[in-house]
N, C-alpha and C positions, 0 to 999 in steps of 0.2 A: 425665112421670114420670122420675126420675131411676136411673139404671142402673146398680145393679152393678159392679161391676169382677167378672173371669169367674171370679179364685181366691176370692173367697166365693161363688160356686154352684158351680163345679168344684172342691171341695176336693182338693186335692193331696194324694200321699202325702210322708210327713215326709222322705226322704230326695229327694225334687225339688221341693217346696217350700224345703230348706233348702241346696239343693245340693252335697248330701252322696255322690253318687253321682257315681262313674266311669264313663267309657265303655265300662267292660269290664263295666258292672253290667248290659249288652242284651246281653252274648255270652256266651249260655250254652254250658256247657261240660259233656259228659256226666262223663267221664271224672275231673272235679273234684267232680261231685256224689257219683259213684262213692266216692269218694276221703274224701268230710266236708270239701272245701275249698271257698274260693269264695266269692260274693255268697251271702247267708244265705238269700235271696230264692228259690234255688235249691235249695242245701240243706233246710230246712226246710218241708216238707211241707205245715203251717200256711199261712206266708206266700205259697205256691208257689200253691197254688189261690186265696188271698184274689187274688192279680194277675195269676191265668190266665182269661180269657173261656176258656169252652168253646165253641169253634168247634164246629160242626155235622163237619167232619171228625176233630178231635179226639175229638169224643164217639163215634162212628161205629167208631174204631178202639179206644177203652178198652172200649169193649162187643164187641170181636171179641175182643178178646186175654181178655178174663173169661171169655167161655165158651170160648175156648182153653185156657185154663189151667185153668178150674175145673171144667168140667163134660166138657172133655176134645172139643170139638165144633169146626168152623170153619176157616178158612182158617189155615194152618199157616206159611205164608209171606208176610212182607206187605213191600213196598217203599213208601220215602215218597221221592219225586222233588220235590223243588221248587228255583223260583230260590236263588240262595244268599240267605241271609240269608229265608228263606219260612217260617220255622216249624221244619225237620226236627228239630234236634234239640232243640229248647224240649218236642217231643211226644213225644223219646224218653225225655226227665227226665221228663214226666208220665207213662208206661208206667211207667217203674222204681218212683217214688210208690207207684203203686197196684198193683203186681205185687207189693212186701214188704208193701203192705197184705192183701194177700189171701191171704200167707203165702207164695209163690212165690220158688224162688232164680234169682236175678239176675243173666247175665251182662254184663258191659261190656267192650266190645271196640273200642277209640278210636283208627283210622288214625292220629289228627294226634301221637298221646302215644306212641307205644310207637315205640324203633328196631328197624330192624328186625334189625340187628346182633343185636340183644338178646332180642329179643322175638318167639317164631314164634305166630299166633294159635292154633292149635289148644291147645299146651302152656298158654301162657292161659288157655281155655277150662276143662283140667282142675284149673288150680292155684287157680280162681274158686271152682270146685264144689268142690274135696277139698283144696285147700291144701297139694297139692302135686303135683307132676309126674311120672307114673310110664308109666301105660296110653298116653299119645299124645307121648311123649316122641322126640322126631329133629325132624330138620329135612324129611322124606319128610311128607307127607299119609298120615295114619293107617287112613284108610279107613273104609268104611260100618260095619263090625261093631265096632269098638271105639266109637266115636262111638256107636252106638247100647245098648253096653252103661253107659255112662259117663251117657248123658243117662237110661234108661229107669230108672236108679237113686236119681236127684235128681229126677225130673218130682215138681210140675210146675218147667220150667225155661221161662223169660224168658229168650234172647238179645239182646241191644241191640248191634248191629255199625254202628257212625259213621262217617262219611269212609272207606270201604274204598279208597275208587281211591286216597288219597295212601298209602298203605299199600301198595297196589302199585307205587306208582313207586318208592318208598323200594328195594320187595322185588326189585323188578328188578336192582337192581344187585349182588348176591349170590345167588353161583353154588351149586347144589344138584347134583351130578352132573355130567350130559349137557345140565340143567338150571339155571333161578334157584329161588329162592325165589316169586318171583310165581307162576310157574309150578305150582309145588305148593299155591301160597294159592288160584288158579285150582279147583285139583283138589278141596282141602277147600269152596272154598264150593259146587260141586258135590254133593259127598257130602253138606254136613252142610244143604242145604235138603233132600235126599231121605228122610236120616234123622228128619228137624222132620215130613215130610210123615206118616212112618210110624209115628211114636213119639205116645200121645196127650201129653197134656196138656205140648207143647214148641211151642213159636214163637219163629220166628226174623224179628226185625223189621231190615230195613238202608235205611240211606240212599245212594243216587247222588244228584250234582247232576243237573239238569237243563239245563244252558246249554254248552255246548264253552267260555266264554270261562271257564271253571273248572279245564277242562281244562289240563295243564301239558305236554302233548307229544305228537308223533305217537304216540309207544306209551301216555303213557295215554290218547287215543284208542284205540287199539287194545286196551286193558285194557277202558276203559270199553265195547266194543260185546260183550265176550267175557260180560263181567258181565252187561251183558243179557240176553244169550244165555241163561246159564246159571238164570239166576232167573228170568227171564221165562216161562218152561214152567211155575213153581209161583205163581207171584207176583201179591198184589194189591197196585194202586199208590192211594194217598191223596195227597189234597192237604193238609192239616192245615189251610189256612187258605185262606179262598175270597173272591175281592177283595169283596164285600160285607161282610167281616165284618173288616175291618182295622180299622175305625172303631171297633168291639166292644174288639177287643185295645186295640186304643193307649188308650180311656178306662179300662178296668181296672186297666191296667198303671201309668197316671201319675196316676190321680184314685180318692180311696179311695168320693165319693161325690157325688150330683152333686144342689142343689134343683132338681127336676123341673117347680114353679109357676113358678120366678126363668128357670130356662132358656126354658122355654114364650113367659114375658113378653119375653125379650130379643128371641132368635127372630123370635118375632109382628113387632116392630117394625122389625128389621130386613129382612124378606123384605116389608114392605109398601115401604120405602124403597125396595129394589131395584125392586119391581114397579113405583111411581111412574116411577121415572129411568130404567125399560125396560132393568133389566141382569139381569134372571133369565136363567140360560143357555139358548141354543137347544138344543130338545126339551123342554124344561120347561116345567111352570106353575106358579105362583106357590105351588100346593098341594102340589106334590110335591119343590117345591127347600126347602120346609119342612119337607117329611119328612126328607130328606136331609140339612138345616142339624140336625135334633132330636137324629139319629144320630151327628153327625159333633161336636157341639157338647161344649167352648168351642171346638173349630177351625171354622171357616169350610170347607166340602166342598173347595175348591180347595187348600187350603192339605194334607190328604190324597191327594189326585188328582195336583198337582204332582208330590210326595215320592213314592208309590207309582208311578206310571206314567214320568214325565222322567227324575228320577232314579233312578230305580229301574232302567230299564233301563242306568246307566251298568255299566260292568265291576263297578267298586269298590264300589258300593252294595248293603248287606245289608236290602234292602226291608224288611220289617216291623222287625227288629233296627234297620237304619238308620234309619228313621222313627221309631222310640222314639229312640234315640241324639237325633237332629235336635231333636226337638218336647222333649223334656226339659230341654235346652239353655235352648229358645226358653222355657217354661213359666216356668223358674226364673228368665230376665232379665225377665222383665213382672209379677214379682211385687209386687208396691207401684205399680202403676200403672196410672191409670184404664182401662180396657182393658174393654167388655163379652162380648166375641168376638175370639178369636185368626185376622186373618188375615195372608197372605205379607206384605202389607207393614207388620206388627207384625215381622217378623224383623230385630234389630237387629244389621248387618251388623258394628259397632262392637264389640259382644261377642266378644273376641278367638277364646273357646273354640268358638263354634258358627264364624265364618272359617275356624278352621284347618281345621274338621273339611268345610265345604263345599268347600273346595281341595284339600282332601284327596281327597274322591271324586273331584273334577273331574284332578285330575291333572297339575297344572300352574299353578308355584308364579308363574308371571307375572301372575295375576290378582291377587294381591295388589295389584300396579303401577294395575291396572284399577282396581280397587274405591277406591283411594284417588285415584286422577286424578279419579274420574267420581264417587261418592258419599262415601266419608267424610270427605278434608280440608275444613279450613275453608274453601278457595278450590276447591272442585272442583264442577263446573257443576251439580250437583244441589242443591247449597249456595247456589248462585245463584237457584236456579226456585224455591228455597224465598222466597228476597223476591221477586222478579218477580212473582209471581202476588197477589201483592197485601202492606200490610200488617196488614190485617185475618184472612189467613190465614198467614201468616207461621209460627205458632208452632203452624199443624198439621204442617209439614214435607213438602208436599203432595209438593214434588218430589224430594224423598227417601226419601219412602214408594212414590213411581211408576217410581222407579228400582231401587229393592230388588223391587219385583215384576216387572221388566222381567228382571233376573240371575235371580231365581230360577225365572223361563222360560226360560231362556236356554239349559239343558244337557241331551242326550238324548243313548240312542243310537242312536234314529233321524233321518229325516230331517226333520223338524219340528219348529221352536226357535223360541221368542219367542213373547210374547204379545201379543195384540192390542189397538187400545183399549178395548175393551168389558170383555175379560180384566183388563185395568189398571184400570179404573173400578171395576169387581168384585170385587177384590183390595184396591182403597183406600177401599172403601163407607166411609164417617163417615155420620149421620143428623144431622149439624151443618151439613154444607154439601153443595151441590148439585154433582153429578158433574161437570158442566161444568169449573168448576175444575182437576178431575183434567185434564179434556181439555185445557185452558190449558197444566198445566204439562207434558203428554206432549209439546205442539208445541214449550216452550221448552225440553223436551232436546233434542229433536233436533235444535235449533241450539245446544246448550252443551257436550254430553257429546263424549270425542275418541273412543270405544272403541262407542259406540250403533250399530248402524247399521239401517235399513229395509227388507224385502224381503216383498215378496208379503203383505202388512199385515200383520207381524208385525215386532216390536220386539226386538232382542236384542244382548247383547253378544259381543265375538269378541275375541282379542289384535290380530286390524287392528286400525289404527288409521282411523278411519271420515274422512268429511270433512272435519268441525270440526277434526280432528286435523292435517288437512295445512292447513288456513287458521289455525291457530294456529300452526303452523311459516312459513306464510307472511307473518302478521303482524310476527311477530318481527324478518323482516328488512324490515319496510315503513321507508323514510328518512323525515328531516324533510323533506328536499327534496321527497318525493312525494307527503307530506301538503298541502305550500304549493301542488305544484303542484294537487291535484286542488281542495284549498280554491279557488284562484283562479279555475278552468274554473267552479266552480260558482257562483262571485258572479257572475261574466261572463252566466251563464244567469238567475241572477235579479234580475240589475238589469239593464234591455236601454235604457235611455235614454230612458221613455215619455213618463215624469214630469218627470226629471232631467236632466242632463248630468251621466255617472258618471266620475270621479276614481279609477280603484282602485288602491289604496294608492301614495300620491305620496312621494319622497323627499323634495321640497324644496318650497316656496312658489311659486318658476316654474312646477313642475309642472299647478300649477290656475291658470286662466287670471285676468284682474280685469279687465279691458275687458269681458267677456260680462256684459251684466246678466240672463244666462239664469242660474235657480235650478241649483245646482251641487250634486250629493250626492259626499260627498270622504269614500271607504271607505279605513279604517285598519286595519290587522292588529293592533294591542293600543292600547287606551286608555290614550294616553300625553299629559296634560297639557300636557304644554311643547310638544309638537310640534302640537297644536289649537291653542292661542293663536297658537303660530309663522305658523301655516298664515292662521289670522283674522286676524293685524295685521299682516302683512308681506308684501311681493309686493318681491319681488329686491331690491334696496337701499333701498325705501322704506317709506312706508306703507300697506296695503291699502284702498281706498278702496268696494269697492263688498263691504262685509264683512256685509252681508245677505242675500247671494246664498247664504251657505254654509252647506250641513249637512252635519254630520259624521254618519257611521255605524261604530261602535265595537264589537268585541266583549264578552259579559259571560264575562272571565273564566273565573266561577265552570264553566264549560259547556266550556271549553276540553279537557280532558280526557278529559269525553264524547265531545265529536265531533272529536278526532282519532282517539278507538278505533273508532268507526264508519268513519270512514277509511280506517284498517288493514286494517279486517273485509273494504272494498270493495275495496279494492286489491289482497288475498287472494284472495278471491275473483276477481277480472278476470284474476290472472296464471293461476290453476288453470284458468280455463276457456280463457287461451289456449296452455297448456301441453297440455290435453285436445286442443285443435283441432290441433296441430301432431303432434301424437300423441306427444310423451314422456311424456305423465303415459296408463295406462291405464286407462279408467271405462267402468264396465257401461252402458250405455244408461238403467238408472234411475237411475242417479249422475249420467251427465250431463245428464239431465235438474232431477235436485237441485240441478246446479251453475248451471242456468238459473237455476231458479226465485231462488235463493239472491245470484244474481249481479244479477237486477232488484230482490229486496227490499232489498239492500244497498243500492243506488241512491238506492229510494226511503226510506231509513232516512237515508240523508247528504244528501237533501233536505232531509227536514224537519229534522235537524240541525243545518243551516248556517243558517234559520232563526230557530231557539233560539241559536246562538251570534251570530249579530247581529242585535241587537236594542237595544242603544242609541242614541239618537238624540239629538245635541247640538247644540242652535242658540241663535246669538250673540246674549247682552243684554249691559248698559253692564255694563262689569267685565269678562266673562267672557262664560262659557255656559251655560246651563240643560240638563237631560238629562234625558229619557222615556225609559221603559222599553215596547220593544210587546207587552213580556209572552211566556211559551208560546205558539206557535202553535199551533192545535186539529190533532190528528190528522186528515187528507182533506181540510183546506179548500189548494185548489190554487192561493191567491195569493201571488205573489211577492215576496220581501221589497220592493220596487221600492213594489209595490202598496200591500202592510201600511204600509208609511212614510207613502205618501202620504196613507191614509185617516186613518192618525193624527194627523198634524199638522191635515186637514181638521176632526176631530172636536174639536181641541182646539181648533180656533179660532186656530190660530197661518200659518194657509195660506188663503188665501183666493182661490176659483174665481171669485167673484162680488158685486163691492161695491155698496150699497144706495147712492143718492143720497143719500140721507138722512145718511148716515152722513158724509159729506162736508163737506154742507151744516152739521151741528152740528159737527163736531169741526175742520173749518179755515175755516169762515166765520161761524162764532158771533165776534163780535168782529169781525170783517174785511173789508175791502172788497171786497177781491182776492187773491188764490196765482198765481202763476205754476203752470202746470201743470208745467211741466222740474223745478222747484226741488221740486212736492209727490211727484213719479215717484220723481228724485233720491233724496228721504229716504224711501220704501221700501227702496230699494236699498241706502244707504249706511248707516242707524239701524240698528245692534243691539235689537234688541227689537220694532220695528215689524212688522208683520203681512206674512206673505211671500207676494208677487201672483204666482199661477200663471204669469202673461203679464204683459205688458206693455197687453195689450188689453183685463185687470180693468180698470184706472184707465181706458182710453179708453173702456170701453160706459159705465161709470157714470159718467164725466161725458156721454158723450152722454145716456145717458137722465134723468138731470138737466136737464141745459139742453132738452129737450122736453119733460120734464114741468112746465117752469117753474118746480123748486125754484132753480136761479141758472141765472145766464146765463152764455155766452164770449164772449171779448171781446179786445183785443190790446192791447198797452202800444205806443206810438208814442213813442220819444223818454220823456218823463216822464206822456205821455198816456196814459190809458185809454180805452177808447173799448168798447160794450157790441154785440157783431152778431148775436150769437144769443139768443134767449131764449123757451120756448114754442114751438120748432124745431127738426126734426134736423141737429146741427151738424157740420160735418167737425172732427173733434182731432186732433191732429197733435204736443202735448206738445214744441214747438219753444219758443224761448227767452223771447218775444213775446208765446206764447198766456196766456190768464190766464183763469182761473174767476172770478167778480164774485157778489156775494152780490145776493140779487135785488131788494132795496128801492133799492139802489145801481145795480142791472145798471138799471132802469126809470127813476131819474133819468136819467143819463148818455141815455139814449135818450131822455127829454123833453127836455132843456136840447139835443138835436144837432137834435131836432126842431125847435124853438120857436126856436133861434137867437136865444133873450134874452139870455142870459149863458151866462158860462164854464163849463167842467166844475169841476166841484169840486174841490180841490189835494188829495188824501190825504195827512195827516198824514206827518209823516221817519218812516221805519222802520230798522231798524238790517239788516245782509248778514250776520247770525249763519243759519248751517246751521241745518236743524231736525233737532231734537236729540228723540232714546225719550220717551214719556210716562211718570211712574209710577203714579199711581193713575186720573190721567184728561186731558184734553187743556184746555188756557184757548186762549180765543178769541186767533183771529190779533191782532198788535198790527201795523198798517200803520207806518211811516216809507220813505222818502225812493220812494214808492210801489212798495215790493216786499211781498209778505205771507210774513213765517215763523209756525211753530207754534214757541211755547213751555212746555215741562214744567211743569206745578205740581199739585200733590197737592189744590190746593181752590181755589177761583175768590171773590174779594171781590166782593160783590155791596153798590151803597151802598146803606145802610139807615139807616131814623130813628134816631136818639138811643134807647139800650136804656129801658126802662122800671124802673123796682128791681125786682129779685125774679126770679127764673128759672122757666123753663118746661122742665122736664126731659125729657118725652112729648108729642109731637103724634101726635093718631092724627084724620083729615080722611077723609070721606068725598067726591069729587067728581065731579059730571056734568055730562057737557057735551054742552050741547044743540045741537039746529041751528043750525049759522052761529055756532057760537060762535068766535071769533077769540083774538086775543091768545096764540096757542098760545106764541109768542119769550117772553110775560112768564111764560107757566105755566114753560115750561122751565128760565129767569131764578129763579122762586120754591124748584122744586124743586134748583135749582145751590146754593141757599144750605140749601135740608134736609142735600143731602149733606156738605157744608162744617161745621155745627155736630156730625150726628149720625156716628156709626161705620155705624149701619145703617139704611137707608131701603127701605122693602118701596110698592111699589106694586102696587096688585089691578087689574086693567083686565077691566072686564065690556062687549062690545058685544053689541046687540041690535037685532032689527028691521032687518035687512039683512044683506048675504052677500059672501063673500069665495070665489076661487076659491081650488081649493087651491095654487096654483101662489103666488098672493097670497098665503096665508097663510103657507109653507115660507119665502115673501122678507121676512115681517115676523118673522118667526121667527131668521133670518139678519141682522137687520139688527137685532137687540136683540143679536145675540152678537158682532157685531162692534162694538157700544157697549159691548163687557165689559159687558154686562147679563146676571145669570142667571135662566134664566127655566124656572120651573115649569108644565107646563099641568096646568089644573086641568078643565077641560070643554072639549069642542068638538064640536059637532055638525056 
């Protein structure tokens, strides 16, 4: 079901829907109503009850003062005490309303308006009633009998007495006699509550605050406990507004009328969402935070709870006044905006007018600095967590909405500030996505924000400056020097020399050795062309000769930036936590605790960092060099780039642990008689492009298990002689100058004819002393002369064939099986050499059946089709 936005069920009235009203449109003002001036709201009798709730004390006292006034019965004296900004005198404008409705005259008597220079209340009092001054006329307190001839002539008579204590600080400072003026304002409200008591149909209604921090001085202390005193003998006190019934006031006052089905619907779905993700608040169920959401709605109960109780106890805040003030603000910026429910972190700190007005109570114009460090610039960490957390949730603003309710926890005038994550979660409810999120982005403030800080699980801002803030200072002076050096400690740790013989970063070509035919990894600090090939074809004034030993490992760049800031981060961190231990920097025990934690996730953050930034892998073919990328490394997988290198080039087929005899036998004895084993070792080492042998002991097992499985035999060159000693035997190799591989139709003559001692060995063909040189598409049989065997490169092998026939054959598609004892496998090989020579592509199916392969066998025929560059698909295997 799609939802509302809250200003079509909460209709707004026209003057905060259109943001038409001032901040002085919540501070009512008796003495202006008095008067015909002011917000009309006030004035105006009509509009005044349309956006007055009848609080249950409110009502409580219009029905005292009616049959005070009317019927002449009732408590004669009433005091309204509340916090500032509580109600007092919004209920004294509603008195006066309905006192000239009932025909009653009306005094107004305004501490805040009148000097006292000017103004003595008593003479007030008579110039209200008769319009002029005569009967209570001096600056002396007039006493009981004139007071009572003056009011028992006008009854019934309404007093409304406002703000009297500022009235007496004013009055204290003008002297009356032996006396001030206070002093005799003292004596008159004396008198004139005895006279109210005695006289019928007069009531005298006043307001005191309730708080000392209203208070403006030792003496009006001392004012304020006299007034007590004095009234307290006749006086009843009201509350006008009773904390259940703010939620009453606040929707009257800013919403003219609310759909009761559309709220219901919202509601409903929201308190079930909570219920799901377990954030109904403790002491509640799910039943009765509905109640509470029904009451409180379009705000969210917290988002009243906040503003009445945190803020409210600050000095400066005029609790219900200031919550109108606040939420009228907020009302009017979420107008045109999808919005079903107004909660804290709906309050858009960005809205200049509602900022001034929350730093305003707060009292301390440095938060400005805060709010813009930590939530609203485009670069301030809240701006950050808002992509961090994903960006599928990006464009709800999660950590900007979890930061704006973390502030507006933040300020009390008690001892408890911040809210918690549950508070946070319940503050930033969406029914789009799941609370966890919130909790995401609560953990990526607390490492982004400089002003956040954490205590006793509650989240709040402070003008400290919190951790992040001294590691962002410490960042700033992190060097390049510090960066290379911690970059370098940590290649050191993840290349350890398992695989490789490690290079890290060499200046010059001597630096990497060319006599070791051990595999070499030669680490580079930037991927820099010229200085690779340098390093491939050159070893001190010559030419590199054994240039297949090298791989390079290169950073990517684009990652540079990242993991130098993680750098920074760590090496900020490492100085604050040795600055902790030395004792100049001072940290509470939970800080330096944070500074642990923060100091190992740094660590493991520039682990996997340096990972991600090396990760190119460059090794030597004819021309140049090829580059692999090892890709991201996965978050928790603990192996080292050392590792990752290795497995890569394993998987690509470019590294080889373990060579197939086979593989041998077709690619340097197809064609050939004999290879020198030195010359075929040689060209792994020395060919760009050739497949690179973990050891040296690759080439030695596979030919030994070659020559004992009888695919060729070893044998020795003597002078220009070959001569066959092993064949179907475990041989010793030794890859010395002499030794020589023999293919085995050949290896079995030379051992008949040494047998049979009929005739000579056979002369093998002259062969030419050319190097063996990279293959490109596939390897042609050895060609023998002057009896040495090289491998020569060709893209396709001539196979002689009969005279073509007219006409072409564009598709061969052969079904073949091969049955027991079938032989001639050399010719099948020979047939399929020339499929691959006409066609681009040759697919071979191979079904076996009726007998078994260990797995170890099959992983080695699996391995020995991919070292033929054969790609091989498996399609079944049981």
């Amino acid at each position: 079901m799609e939802l509302k936005p809250f200003y079509q069920i909460a209709i707004p009235h026209e003057d905060i829907k259109e943001g038409k009203f001032t901040l002085d449109t919540f501070a009512a003002d008796l003495w202006s109503v008095y008067q015909n001036k002011g917000p009309e709201d006030y004035r105006n009798p009509q509009l005044f009850w349309e956006r007055t709730y009848i609080t249950k004390g409110l009502s409580d006292l219009i029905e005292i003062a009616r049959k005070r006034l009317i019927d002449g019965t009732g408590d004669a004296v009433i005091q309204l005490q509340t916090p500032f900004g509580g109600g007092k005198t919004h209920s004294l404008i509603a008195l006066y309303h309905k006192a000239l409705e009932w025909g009653a005259n009306v005094v107004v008597l305004d501490g805040t308006a009148f000097d006292a220079k000017e103004v003595i209340l008593w003479e007030e009092l008579e110039r209200q009633l008769t319009g002029k001054v005569g009967l209570l006329k001096g600056d002396v307190a007039p006493g009981k009998i004139k007071l009572s001839e003056l009011l028992e002539e006008r009854a019934p008579v309404l007093i409304l007495v406002d703000e009297l204590l500022e009235y007496m600080v004013k009055a204290a400072g003008i002297t009356v006699g032996e006396t001030t003026l206070a002093d005799q304002t003292l004596a008159f409200v004396h008198e004139l509550t005895e006279v109210a008591k005695s006289t019928d149909k007069v009531l005298l209604v006043m307001t005191l605050p309730s708080s000392i921090l209203e208070h403006y001085s030792e003496k009006a202390e001392e004012y304020f406990q006299k007034l007590q005193k004095i009234v307290g003998r006749s006086q009843k006190v009201f509350t006008p507004v009773q904390e259940e019934e703010v939620h009453d006031v606040i929707r009257t006052r800013l919403f003219k009328r609310i759909d009761e089905a559309e709220m219901e619907a919202i509601v409903k779905e929201a308190v079930e969402y909570l219920d799901k993700e377990s954030l109904i608040p403790e002491g509640l169920n799910a039943y009765q935070y509905r109640q509470r959401f029904l009451r409180s709605y379009p705000f969210q109960p917290e988002v009243i709870d906040v503003l009445y109780h945190l803020w409210g106890s600050l000095p400066k805040f005029q609790r219900t006044r200031g919550v109108l003030r606040l939420l009228s603000i907020v009302v009017h910026s979420l107008m045109g905006r999808d919005v079903p429910f107004i909660r804290l972190s709906d309050f858009d700190l960005s809205v200049k007018t509602l900022r001034d007005e929350l730093i305003d109570i707060i009292g301390e114009s440095r938060y400005y600095s805060v709010l813009d460090a930590d939530i609203l610039s485009p670069n301030s960490g809240a701006k950050k967590v808002d992509k961090m957390v994903g960006e599928s949730y990006e464009h709800y603003r999660v950590g900007t909405r979890a930061a704006t309710v973390i502030f507006m926890y933040s300020f009390s005038g008690g001892d408890v500030k911040g809210a918690t994550t549950k508070e946070i979660k319940l503050s930033c409810a969406d029914t789009r996505y799941s609370s966890s999120i919130v909790g995401d982005a609560i953990l990526y403030l607390k490492d982004n924000l400089l002003y956040l800080h954490y205590k006793d699980g509650r989240y709040h801002f402070s003008l400290e400056p919190s951790l992040n803030k001294l590691v962002v200072d410490e960042m700033n002076n992190v060097s390049d020097e510090q960066i290379a050096e911690v970059e370098h400690e940590l290649l050191r740790g993840q290349l350890k020399g398992r695989h490789f013989k490690v290079y890290l970063w060499p200046s010059k070509p001597t630096d990497v050795p060319d006599s070791d035919p051990s595999l070499k990894l030669v680490v580079l600090r930037e991927h820099d062309k010229d200085k690779v090939l340098q390093l491939l074809q050159s070893y001190g004034g010559g030419e590199r000769v054994h240039k297949n030993t090298l791989i390079f490992l290169v950073p990517r760049e684009t990652e540079r930036a990242s993991f130098n800031r993680f750098v920074r981060r760590y090496v900020a961190w490492k100085i604050i936590a040795e600055k902790a231990k030395r004792g100049s920097l001072e940290l509470t025990s939970e800080q330096r605790e944070d500074v642990k934690e923060n100091l190992k996730r740094a660590r493991e953050d520039i682990i996997q960092k340096i990972a991600e930034l090396y990760r190119i892998v460059l090794l030597p073919k004819r021309g140049g060099y090829e580059e692999l990328d090892l890709g991201m490394k996965p978050v928790g997988v603990k192996k080292t780039i050392e590792e990752l290198i290795y497995e890569k080039l394993k998987d690509e087929g470019k590294l080889v642990e373990k060579m197939a005899p086979i593989v041998i036998e077709m690619k340097y004895l197809d064609g050939n008689e004999y290879v020198q084993t030195k010359l075929l070792y040689e060209s792994f080492l020395k060919t760009p492009g050739m497949p690179l042998l973990k050891s040296k002991s690759v080439l030695v097992d596979a030919i030994r298990e070659g020559v004992s499985e009888g695919r060729f035999g070893l044998g020795y060159l003597s002078g220009e002689e070959a001569t066959c000693g092993y064949l179907g035997e475990r041989p010793t190799v030794t890859l010395d100058d002499n030794e020589i591989i023999i293919r085995k139709d050949y290896c079995e003559k030379l051992k008949a004819a040494k047998e049979t001692e009929i005739e000579e060995p056979t002369i093998p063909a002259e062969v030419s002393t050319t190097s063996i040189e990279p293959e490109t598409t596939e390897w042609k049989p050895l060609e023998v002369r002057e009896k040495q065997a090289v491998l020569v490169p060709s893209t396709t092998t001539e196979i002689e064939t009969k005279p073509e026939l007219s006409g072409l054959v564009s598709e061969v598609h052969l079904h073949l099986t091969l049955g027991p004892g079938t032989g001639g496998l050399t010719d099948l090989l020979r047939a399929l050499r020339l499929l691959k020579s006409k066609f681009e592509s040759v697919t071979i199916e191979i079904k076996a059946e009726k007998g078994s392969l260990t797995e170890t066998e099959y992983e080695n025929l699996l391995e020995t089709f991919k070292q033929l560059n054969i790609e091989v698909r498996e399609v079944h295997k049981e």
